[in-house]
C-alpha positions as CSV (number, residue, x, y, z in Angstrom):
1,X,68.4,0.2,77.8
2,X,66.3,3.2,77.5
3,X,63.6,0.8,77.1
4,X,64.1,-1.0,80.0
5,X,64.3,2.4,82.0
6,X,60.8,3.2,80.6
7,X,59.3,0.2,81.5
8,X,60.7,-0.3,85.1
9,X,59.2,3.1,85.2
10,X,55.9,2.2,83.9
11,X,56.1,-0.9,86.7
12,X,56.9,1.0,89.4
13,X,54.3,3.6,88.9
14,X,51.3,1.2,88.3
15,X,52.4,-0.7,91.4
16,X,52.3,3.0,93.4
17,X,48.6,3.1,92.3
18,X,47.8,-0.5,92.5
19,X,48.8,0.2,96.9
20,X,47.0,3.6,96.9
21,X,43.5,2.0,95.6
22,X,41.7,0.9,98.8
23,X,42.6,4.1,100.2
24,X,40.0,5.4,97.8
25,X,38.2,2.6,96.8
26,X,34.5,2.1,97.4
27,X,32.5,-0.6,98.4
28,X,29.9,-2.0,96.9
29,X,26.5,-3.7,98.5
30,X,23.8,-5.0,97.2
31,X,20.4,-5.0,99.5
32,X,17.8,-7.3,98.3
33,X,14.0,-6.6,99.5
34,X,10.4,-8.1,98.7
35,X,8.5,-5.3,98.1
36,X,7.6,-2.4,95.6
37,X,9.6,0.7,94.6
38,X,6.7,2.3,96.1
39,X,6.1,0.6,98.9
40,X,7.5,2.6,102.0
41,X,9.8,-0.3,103.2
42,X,11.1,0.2,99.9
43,X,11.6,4.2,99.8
44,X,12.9,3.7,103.5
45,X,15.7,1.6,102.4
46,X,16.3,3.7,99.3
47,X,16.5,7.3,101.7
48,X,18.9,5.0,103.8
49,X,21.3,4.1,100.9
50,X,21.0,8.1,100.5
51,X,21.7,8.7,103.6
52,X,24.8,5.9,103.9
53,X,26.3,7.1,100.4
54,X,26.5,10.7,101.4
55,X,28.1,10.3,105.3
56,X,30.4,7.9,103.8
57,X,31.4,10.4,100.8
58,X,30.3,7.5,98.2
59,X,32.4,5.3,99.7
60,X,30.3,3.0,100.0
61,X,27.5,2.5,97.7
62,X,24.2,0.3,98.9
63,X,22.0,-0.6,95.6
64,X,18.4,-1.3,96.8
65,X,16.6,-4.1,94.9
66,X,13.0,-4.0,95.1
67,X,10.1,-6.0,94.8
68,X,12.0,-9.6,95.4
69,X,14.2,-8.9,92.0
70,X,17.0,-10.0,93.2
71,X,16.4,-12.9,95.7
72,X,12.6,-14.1,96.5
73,X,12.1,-13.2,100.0
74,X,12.6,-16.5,101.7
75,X,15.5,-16.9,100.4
76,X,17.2,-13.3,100.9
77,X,18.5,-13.9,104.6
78,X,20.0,-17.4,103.2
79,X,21.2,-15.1,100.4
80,X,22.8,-12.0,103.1
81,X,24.0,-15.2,105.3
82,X,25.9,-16.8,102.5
83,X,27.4,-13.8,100.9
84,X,25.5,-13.5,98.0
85,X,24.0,-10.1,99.0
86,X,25.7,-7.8,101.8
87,X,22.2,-6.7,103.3
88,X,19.2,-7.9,103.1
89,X,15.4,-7.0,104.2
90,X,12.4,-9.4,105.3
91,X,9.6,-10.1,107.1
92,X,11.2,-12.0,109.4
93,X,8.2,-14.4,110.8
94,X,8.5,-16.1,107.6
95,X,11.0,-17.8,109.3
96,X,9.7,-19.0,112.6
97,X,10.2,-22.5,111.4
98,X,13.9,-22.0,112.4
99,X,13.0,-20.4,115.8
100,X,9.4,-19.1,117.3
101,X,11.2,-15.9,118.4
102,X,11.2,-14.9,115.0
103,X,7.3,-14.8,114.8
104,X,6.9,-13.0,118.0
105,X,5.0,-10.4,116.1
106,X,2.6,-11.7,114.3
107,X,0.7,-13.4,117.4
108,X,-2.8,-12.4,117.1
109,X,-3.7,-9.2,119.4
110,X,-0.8,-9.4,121.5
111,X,0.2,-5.9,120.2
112,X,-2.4,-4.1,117.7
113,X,-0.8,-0.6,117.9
114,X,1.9,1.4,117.0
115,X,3.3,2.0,120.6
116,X,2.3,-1.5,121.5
117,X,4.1,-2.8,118.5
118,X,7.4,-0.6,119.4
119,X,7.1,-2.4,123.2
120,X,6.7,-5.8,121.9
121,X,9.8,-5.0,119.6
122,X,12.1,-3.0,122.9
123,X,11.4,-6.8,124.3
124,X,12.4,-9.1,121.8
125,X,15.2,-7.1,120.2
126,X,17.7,-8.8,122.4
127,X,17.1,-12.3,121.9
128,X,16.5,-11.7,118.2
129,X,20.0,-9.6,117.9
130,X,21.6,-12.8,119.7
131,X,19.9,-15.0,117.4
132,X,20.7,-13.9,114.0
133,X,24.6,-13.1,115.2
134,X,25.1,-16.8,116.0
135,X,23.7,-16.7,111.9
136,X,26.1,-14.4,111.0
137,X,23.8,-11.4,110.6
138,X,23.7,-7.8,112.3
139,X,20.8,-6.4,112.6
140,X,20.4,-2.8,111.5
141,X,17.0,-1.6,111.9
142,X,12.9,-2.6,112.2
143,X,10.2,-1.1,110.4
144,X,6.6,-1.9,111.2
145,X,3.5,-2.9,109.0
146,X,0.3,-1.3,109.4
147,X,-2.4,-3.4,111.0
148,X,-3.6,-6.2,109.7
149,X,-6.9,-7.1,108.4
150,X,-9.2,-9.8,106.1
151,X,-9.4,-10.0,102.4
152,X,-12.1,-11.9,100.7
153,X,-14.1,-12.0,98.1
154,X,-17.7,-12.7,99.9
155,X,-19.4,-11.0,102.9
156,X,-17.9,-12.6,106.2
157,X,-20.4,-12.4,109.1
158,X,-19.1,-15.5,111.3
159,X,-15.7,-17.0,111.2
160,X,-17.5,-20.5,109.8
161,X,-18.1,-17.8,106.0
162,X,-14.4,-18.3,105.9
163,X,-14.7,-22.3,105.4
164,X,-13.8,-23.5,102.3
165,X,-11.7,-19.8,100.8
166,X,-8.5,-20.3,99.0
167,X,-6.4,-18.6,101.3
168,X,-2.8,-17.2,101.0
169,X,-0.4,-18.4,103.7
170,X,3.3,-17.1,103.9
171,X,4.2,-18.0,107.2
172,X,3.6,-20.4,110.2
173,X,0.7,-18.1,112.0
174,X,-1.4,-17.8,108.5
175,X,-0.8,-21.3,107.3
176,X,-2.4,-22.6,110.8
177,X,-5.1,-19.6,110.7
178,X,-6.3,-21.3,107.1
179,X,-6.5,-24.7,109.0
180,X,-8.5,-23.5,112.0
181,X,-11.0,-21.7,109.9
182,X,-11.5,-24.2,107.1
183,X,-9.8,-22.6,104.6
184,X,-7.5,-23.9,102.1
185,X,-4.0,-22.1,102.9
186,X,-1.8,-21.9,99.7
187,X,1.9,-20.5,100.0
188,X,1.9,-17.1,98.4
189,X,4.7,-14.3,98.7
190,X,4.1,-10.7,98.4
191,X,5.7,-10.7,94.7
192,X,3.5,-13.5,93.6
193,X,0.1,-12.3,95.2
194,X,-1.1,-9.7,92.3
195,X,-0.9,-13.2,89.6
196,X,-2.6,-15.3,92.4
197,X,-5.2,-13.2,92.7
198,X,-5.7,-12.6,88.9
199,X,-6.1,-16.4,88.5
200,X,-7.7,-17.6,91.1
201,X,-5.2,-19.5,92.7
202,X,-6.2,-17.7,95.9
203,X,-9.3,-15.4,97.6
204,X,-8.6,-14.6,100.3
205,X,-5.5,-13.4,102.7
206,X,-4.6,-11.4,106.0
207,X,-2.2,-8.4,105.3
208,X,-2.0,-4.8,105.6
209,X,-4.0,-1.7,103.7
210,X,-0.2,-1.2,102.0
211,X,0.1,-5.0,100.5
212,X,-3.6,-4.8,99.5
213,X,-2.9,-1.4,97.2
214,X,0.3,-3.0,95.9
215,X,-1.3,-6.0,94.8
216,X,-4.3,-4.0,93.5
217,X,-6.5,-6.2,95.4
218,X,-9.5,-4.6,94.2
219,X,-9.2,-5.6,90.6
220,X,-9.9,-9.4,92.5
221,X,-11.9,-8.9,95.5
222,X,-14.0,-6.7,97.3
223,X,-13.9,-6.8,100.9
224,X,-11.3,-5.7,103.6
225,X,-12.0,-6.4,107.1
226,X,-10.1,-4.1,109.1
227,X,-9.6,-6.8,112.4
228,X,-6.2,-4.9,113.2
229,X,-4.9,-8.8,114.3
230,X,-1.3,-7.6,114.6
231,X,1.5,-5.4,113.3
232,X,3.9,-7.5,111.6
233,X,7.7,-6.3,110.8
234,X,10.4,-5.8,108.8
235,X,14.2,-6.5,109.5
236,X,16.6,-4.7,107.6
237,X,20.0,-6.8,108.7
238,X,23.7,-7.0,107.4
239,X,26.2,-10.0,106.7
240,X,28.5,-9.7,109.7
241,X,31.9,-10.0,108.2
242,X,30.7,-8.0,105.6
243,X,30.2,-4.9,108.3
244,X,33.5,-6.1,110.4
245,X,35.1,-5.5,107.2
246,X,34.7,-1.7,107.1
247,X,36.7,0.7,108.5
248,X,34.9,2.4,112.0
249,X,34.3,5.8,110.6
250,X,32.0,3.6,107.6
251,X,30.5,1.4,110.2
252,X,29.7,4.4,112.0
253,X,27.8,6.4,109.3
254,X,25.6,2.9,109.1
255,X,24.7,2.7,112.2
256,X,23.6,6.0,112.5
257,X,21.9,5.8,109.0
258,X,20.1,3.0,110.2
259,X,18.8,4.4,113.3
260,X,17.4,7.1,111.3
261,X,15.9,4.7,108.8
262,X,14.2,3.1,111.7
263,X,12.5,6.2,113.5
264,X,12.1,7.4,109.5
265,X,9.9,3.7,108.9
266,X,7.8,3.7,111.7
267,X,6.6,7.7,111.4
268,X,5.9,6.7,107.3
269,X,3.4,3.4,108.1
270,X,1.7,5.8,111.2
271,X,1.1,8.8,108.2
272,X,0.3,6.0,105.8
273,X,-1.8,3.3,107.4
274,X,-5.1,5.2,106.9
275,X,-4.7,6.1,104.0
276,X,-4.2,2.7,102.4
277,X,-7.7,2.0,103.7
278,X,-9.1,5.0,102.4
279,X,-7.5,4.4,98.6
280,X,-8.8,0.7,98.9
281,X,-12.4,2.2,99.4
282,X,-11.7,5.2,97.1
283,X,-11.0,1.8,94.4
284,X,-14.5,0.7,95.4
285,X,-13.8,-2.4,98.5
286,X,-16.2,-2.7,100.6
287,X,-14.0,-1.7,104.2
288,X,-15.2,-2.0,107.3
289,X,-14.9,-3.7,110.7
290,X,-15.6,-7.0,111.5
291,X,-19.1,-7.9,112.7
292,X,-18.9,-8.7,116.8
293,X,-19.1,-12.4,115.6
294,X,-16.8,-12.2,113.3
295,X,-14.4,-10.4,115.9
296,X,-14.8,-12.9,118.3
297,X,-14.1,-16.1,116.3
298,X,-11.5,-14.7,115.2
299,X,-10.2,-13.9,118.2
300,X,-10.7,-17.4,119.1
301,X,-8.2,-18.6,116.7
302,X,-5.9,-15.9,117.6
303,X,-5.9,-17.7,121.0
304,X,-5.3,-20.7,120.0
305,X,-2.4,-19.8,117.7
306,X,-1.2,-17.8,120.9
307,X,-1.2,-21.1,123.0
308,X,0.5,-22.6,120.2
309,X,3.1,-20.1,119.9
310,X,4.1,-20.5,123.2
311,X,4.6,-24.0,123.8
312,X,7.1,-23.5,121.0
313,X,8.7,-21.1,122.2
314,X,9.1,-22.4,125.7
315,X,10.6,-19.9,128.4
316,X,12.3,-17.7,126.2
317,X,9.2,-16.7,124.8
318,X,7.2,-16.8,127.8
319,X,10.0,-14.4,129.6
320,X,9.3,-11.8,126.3
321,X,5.6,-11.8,126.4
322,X,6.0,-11.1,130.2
323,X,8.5,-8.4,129.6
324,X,6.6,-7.0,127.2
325,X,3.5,-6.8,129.2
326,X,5.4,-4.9,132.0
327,X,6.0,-1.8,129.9
C-alpha cells in the first residue's frame, strides 16, 4: 500500500512538471547561410542570434550555420519552406527562375550605390514580402553586397577579351552575361568557388571585393575590374508557422532584432567595401577600373539583360522600376 502511495506520488509529481515545461521551455532554430564565419552576412546573423537570445532571456536560441554547412544555398529556402531549418539566409536572385521579382537587384546599373540600392529595395519590398508569404516565408531583414566587379585572369581592354573565359554563373543575370560575351558560364556557388578556382574549372566571375577575399581569389587570378554593375542582396527570412508559433513578446524581440540586424548589415558592407579592394591589391591583383571600352560593352550587355528582365517581369516589374526611379 505504502508502495502504491509512493508511486501515485511519484506520477502525480512528474505529470506537475511534464504541464509546467513549455512555460519554460526554449525553442530551438536552426539558420542555415552560404557564407563564411567571417564574412559580414555571417557575423550580422551571428550579432542577431545575440541579440534574439538575450531579449528573449534564452528562450529561444538561433544556431547560425555558416558557409552552406548545413544546406547548400539553393536549397536553404526549399529547406526554411519545408521545415527542415526555421530561418534561413540567401541571395535571393538565385531564384529568379521562380519569379523575376526576385532578381530585381542584380540588373546591371539600375542601382550602383548604397542609397540607390536601399531605394531599389523600399520599392520592391512589398511585392517580394507578398511573394514569399504565399511560400510560407516571413521576411526578416535585407543586407546588401558591395558593388560588383570583374575577375579574370588576363587583361580585359574590350568586352570581346572576355570571349572564350570559363566563367562562373550562379544565377539567371550571370549565366546570360557568360552567353552575351562569349564566355563559357559554369554553375558555381559561393562555397564551391575557392576549389573551382584552384582547378581550373573556372576564370573568371562577377562578385564583390568580400567574395573575392573569401575565395582568396588571388592565389588563382589576378585582375579585379571594379565596374560597380550592381549591388546584389541578401534575405534573411523565417518559416511562417514556425514564427506564428511563438508567443508575441518572442515574435516581438525578432522583429526588433531583425530591424537592427538590417540597419547593422548595410553600415558593415559601407565600412567594408573599400577595404576588400584595398586587401585584394594589398594580396598583389591588379585592381582598377574598367577601360572606357570595356565600360561601355559592358554596359551594353547590361542593357540587354535589362530588356530581358523586363519582359519577364511584365507590369509588376515595370510598376517597381518606375517606383523606384521616383524616389
Amino acid at each position: 500500500m505504502r508502495n502504491n502511495r509512493f508511486l501515485l506520488s511519484a506520477m502525480l509529481c512528474a505529470g506537475a512538471i511534464l504541464v509546467a515545461a513549455p512555460a519554460s521551455a526554449q525553442t530551438k532554430w536552426n539558420l542555415p547561410a552560404a557564407y563564411p564565419a567571417n564574412n559580414p552576412h555571417s557575423e550580422n546573423l551571428t550579432l542577431f542570434a545575440q541579440d534574439v537570445a538575450k531579449a528573449t532571456g534564452d528562450k529561444l536560441q538561433i544556431t547560425v550555420h555558416p558557409g552552406a554547412s548545413l544546406f547548400k544555398a539553393p536549397e536553404i529556402k526549399r529547406a526554411v519552406q519545408t521545415g527542415q531549418a526555421q530561418m534561413g539566409e540567401l541571395l535571393l536572385s538565385i531564384h529568379e527562375n521562380e519569379d523575376p521579382v526576385f532578381g530585381i537587384d542584380v540588373i546591371p546599373f539600375l542601382a550602383t550605390s548604397f542609397p540607390d540600392a536601399k531605394k531599389l529595395y523600399t520599392a520592391s519590398k512589398a511585392a517580394i514580402e507578398k511573394k514569399l508569404e504565399a511560400q510560407g516565408l516571413k521576411l526578416l531583414f535585407v543586407v546588401p553586397w558591395a558593388p560588383q566587379g570583374i575577375y579574370a585572369n588576363k587583361e580585359l581592354n574590350t568586352i570581346d577579351d572576355m570571349k572564350g573565359l570559363k566563367w562562373r554563373a550562379y544565377n539567371v543575370g550571370t549565366t546570360r552575361i557568360g552567353e552575351l560575351v562569349g564566355a563559357q558560364s559554369v554553375t558555381v556557388q559561393a562555397a564551391e568557388l575557392p576549389q573551382a578556382l584552384a582547378t581550373g574549372v573556372v576564370n573568371s566571375f562577377i562578385s564583390s571585393g568580400g567574395t573575392g577575399y573569401d575565395s582568396k581569389v588571388w592565389e588563382s587570378l589576378k585582375y579585379f575590374y571594379d565596374t560597380q554593375a550592381w549591388i546584389p542582396k541578401d534575405y534573411t527570412f523565417v518559416n511562417k508557422a514556425a514564427f506564428d508559433g511563438l508567443d508575441k513578446p518572442t515574435q516581438d524581440a525578432v522583429l526588433k532584432a531583425s530591424a537592427t540586424a538590417e540597419e547593422r548589415g548595410w553600415k558593415m558592407w559601407q565600412d567594408k567595401a573599400q577595404w576588400y579592394l584595398d586587401q585584394l591589391a594589398a594580396k598583389g591583383m591588379k585592381v582598377q577600373p574598367p577601360s572606357k571600352a570595356l565600360a561601355d560593352g559592358f554596359k551594353k550587355v547590361g542593357a540587354q539583360l535589362t530588356e530581358d528582365w523586363l519582359k519577364k517581369a511584365g507590369a509588376e516589374g515595370q510598376s517597381i522600376v518606375e517606383a523606384y526611379k521616383k524616389m
